[in-house]
SERO-4910 file (N, C-alpha, C, O; in steps of 0.05 Angstrom, whole numbers):
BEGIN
 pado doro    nc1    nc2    nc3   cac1   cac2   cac3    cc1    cc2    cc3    oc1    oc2    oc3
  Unk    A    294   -287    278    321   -295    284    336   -273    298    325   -251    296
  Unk    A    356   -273    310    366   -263    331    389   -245    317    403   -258    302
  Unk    A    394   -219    318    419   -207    308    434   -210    318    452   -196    309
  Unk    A    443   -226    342    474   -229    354    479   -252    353    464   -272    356
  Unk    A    508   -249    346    525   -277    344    524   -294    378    527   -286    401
  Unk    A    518   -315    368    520   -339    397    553   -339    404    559   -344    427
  Unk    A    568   -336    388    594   -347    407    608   -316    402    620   -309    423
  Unk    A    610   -301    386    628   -275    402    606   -250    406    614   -227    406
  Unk    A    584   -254    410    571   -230    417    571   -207    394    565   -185    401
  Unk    A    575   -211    376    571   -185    353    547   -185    343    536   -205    332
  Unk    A    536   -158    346    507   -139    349    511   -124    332    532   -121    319
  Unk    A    485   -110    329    482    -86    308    497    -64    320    501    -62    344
  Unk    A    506    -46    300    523    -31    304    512      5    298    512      7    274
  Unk    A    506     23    308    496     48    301    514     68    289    536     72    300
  Unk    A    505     82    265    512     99    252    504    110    233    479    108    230
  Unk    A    523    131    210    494    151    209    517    146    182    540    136    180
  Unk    A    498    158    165    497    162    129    490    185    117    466    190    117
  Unk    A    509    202    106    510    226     98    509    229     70    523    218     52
  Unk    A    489    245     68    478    260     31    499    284     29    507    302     45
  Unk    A    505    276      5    531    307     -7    519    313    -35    508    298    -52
  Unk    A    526    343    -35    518    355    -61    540    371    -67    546    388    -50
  Unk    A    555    370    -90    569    384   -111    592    371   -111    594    349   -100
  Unk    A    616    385   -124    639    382   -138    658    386   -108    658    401    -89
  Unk    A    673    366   -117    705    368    -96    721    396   -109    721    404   -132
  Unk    A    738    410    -78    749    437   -101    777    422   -120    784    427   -142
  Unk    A    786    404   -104    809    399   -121    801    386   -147    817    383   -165
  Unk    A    772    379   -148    758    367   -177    751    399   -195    747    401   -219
  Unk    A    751    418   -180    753    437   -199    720    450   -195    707    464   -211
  Unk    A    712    441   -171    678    458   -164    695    476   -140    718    484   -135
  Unk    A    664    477   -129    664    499   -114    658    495    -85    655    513    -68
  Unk    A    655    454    -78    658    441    -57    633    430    -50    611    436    -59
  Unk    A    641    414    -33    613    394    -31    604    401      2    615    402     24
  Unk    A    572    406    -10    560    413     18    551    389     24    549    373      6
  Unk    A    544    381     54    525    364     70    496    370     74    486    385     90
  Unk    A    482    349     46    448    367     51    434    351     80    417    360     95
  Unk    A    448    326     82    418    308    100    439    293    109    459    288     95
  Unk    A    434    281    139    445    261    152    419    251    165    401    266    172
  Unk    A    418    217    170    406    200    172    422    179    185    442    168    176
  Unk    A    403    174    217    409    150    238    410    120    216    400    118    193
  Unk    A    417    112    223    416     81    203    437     56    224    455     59    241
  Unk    A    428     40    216    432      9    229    461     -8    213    461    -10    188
  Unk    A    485    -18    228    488    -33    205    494    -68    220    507    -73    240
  Unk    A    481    -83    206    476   -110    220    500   -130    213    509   -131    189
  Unk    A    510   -144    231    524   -166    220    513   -184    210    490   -189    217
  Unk    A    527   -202    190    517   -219    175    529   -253    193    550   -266    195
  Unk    A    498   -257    203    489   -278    213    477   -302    201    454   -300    191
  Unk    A    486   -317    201    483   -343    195    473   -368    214    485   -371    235
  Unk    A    453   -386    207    441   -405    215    467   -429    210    482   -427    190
  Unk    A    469   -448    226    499   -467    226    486   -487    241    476   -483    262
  Unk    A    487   -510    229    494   -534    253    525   -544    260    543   -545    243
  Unk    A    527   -550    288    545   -539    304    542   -559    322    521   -560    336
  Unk    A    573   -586    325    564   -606    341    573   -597    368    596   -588    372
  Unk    A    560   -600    381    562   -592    417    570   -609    440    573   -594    460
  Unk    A    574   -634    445    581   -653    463    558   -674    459    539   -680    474
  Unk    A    568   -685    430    560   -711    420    528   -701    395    517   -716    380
  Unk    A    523   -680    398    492   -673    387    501   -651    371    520   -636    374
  Unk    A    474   -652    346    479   -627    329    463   -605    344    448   -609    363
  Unk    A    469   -584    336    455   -560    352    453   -530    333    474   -521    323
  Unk    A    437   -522    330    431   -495    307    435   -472    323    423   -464    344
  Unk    A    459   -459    308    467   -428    325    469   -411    315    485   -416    297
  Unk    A    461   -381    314    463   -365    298    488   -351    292    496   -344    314
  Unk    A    503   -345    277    540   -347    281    536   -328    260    516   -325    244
  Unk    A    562   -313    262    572   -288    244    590   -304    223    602   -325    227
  Unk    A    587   -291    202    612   -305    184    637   -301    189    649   -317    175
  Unk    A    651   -290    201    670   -286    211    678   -304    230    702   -311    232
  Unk    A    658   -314    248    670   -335    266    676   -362    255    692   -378    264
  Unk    A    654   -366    225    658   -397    219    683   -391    200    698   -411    200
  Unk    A    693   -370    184    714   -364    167    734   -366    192    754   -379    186
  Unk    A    735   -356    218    765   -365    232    761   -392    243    770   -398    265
  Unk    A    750   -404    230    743   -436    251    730   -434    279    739   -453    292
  Unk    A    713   -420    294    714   -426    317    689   -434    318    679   -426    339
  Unk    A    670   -451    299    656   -465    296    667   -494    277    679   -494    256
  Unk    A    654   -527    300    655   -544    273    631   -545    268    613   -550    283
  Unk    A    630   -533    230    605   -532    216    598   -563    203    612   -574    187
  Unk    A    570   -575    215    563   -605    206    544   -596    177    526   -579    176
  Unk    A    556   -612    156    545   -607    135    516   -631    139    499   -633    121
***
């Protein structure tokens, strides 16, 4: 199945995820170092929908976001 939304184009998105080790100073350590940073993916949450199109049902892969603002009619 396809990671991009059919009707607004939202794709995976790139960024990175950082490992910390120790105490905050205002927590009363001695501060938190950065041991490891790591590339990482973050995917939108895509959904399978039938979706009537000019008279026919039709299966589209859609973000939740687009069927939560209506800009799909979802055929139960």
């Amino acid at each position: 199945m396809s990671k991009v939304c059919d009707i607004c184009g939202k794709g995976p998105v790139f960024g990175g995820s950082v490992c910390r080790r120790g105490m905050a100073k205002k927590k009363g350590g001695v501060g938190i170092n950065i041991t490891g940073r790591s590339k990482r993916m973050f995917y939108p949450n895509i959904q399978t929908v039938r979706v009537m199109q000019e008279d026919s049902r039709v299966k589209l892969n859609v973000c939740t976001s687009c069927v939560k603002a209506g800009k799909t009619i979802v055929v139960k």
